[in-house]
MARBA-3410 file (N, C-alpha, C, O; in Angstrom, 1 decimal):
85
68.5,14.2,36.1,68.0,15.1,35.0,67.0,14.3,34.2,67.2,13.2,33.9 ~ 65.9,15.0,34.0,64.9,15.0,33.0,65.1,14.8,31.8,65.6,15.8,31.3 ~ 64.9,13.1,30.7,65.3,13.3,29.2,63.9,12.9,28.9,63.2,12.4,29.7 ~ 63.7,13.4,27.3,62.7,12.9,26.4,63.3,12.4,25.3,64.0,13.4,24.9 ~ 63.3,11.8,24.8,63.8,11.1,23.1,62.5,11.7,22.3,61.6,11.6,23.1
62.1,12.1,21.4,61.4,11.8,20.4,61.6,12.1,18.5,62.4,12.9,18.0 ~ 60.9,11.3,17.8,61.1,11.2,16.3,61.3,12.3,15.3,62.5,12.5,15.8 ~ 61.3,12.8,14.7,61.6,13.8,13.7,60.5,13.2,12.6,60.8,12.1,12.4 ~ 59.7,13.5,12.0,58.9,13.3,10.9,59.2,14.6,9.6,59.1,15.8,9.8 ~ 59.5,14.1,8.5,59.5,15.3,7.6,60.4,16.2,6.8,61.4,15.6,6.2
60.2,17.4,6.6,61.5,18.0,6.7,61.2,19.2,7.1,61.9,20.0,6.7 ~ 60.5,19.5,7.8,60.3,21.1,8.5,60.3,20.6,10.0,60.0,21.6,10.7 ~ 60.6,19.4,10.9,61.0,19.6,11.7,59.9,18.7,12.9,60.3,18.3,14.0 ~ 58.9,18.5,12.4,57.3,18.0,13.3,57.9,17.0,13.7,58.7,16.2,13.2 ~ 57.5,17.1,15.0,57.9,16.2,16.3,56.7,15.4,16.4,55.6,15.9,16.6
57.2,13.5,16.2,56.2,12.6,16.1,56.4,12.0,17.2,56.8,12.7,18.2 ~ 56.1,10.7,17.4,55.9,10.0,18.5,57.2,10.1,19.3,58.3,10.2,18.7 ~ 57.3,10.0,20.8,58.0,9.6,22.0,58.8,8.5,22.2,58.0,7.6,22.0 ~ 59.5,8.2,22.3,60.4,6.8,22.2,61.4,6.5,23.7,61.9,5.3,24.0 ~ 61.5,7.8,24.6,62.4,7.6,25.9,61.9,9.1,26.7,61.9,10.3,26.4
61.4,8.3,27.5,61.2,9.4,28.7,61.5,8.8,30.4,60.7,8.0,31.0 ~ 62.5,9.4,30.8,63.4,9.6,32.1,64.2,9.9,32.8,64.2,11.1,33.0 ~ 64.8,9.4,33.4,65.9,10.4,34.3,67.3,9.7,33.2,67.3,8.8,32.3 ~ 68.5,10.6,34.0,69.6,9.8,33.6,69.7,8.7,33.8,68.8,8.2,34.5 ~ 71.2,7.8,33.1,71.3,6.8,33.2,70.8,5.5,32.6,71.2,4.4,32.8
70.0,5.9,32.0,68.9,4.8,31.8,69.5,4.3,30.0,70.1,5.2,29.4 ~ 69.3,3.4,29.5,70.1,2.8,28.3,68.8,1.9,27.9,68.2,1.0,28.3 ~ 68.6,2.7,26.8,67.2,2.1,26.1,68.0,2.0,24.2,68.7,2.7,23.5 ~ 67.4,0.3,23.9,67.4,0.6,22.2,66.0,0.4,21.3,65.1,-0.5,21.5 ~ 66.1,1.4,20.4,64.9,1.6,19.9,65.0,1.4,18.0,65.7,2.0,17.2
64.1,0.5,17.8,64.4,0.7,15.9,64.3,2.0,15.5,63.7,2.7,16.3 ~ 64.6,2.6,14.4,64.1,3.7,14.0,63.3,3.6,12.8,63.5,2.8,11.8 ~ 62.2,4.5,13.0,60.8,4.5,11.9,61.3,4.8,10.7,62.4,5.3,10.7 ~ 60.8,4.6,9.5,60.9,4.5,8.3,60.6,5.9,8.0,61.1,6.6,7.1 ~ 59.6,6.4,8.8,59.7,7.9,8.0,60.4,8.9,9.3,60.1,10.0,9.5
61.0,8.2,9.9,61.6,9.5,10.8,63.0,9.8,10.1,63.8,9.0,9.7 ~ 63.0,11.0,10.2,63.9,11.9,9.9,65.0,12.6,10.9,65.9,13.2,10.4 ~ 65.0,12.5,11.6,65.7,12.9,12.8,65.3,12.6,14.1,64.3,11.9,14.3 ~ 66.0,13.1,14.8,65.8,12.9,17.0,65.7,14.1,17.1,66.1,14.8,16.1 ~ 65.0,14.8,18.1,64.9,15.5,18.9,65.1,14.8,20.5,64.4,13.9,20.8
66.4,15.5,21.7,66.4,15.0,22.7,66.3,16.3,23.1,66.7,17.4,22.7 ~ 65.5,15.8,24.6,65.2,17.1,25.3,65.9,16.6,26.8,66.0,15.4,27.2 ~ 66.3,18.0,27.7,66.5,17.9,29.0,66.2,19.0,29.5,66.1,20.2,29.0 ~ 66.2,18.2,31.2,65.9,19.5,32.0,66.3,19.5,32.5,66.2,18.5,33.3 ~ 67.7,20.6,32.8,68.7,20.5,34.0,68.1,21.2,35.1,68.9,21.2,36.1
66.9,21.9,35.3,66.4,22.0,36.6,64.8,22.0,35.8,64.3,22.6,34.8 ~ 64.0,20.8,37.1,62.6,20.6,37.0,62.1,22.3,37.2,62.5,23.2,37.9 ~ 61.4,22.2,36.8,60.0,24.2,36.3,60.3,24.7,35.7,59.7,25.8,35.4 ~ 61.8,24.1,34.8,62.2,25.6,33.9,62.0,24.8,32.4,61.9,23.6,32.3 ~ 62.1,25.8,31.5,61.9,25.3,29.8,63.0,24.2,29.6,64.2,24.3,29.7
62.4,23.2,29.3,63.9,22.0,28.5,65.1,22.6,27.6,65.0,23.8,27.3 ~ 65.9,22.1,27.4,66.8,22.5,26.3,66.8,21.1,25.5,66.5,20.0,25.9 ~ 67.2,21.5,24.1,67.2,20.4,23.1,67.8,20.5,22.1,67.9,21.6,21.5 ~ 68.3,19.3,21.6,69.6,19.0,20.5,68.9,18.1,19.4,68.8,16.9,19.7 ~ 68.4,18.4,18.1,67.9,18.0,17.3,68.9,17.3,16.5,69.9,18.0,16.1
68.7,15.8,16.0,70.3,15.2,15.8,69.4,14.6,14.3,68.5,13.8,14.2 ~ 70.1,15.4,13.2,69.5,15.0,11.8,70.8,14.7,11.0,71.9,15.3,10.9 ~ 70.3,13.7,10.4,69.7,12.7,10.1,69.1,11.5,11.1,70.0,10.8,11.6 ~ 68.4,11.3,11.4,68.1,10.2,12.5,69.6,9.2,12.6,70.3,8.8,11.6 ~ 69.8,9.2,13.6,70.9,8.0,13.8,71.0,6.6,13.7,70.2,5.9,14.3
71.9,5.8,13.0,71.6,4.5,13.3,72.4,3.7,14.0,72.1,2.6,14.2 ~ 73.5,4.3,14.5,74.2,4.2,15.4,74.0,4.7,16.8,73.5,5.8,17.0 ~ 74.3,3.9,17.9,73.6,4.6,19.3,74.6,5.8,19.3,75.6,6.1,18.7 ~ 73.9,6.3,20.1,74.1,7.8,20.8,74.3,7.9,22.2,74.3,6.9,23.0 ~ 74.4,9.1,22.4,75.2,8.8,24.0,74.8,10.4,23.8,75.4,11.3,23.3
73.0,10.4,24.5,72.4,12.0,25.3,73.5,12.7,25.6,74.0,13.4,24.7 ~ 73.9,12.7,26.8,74.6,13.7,27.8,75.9,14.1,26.6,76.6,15.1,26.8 ~ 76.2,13.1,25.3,77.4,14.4,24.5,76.8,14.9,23.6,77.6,15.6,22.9 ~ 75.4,14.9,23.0,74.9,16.0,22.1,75.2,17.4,22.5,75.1,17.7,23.6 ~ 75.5,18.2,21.4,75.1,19.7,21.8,74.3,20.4,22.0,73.8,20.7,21.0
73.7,21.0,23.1,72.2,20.8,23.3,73.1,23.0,23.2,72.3,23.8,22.7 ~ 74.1,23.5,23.5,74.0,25.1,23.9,74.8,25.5,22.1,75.9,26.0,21.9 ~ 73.6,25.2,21.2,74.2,25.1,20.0,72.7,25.6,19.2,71.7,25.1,19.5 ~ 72.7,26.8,18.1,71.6,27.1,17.5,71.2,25.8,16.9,71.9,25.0,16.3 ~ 69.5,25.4,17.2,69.0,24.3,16.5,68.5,24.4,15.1,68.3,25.6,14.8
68.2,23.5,13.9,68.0,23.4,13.1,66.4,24.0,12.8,66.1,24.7,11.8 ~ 65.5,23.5,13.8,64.4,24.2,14.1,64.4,24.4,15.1,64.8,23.7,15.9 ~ 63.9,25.8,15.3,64.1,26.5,16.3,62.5,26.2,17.3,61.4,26.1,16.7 ~ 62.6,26.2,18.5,61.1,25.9,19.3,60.5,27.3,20.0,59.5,27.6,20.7 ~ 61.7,28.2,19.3,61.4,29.5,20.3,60.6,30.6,19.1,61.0,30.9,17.9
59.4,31.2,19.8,58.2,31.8,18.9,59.3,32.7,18.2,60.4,32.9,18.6 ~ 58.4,33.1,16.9,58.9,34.0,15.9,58.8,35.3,16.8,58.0,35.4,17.7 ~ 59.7,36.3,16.6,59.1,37.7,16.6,59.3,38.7,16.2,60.0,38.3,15.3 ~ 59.2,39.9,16.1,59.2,40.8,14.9,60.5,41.5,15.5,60.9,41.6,16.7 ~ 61.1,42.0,14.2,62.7,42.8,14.8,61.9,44.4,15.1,62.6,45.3,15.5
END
């Protein structure tokens, strides 16, 4: 499976720089930024289709362990367009 790590800037949600991108398995440690505000982790349980993603706020400072976030859980910001009822 397909992961991305990236930062949280803010408070409405702006996705800043990249920090892990690859398959499973892989065990990376990363400082966390002074103005990051959260994780966003992304996967793709199958390559061509939309990622799914688990936005983990407050940024962590403790490791994490991807594969147990809740990724089938309403996110905090949502990535999916507005649309009218």
């Amino acid at each position: 499976m397909l992961w991305l790590g990236a930062w949280l800037v803010g408070d409405l949600g702006v996705e800043g720089d990249w920090f892990h991108s690859g398959r499973g398995g892989t065990e990376t440690a990363h400082a966390v930024p002074s103005e990051a505000t959260g994780v966003r982790l992304r996967r793709w349980p199958n390559e061509g289709l939309a990622p799914e993603y688990a936005d983990l706020i407050p940024a962590p400072t403790d490791p994490i362990e991807a594969a147990d976030q809740l990724f089938e859980r309403e996110q905090p910001f949502s990535l999916l367009p507005a649309h009218a009822d």
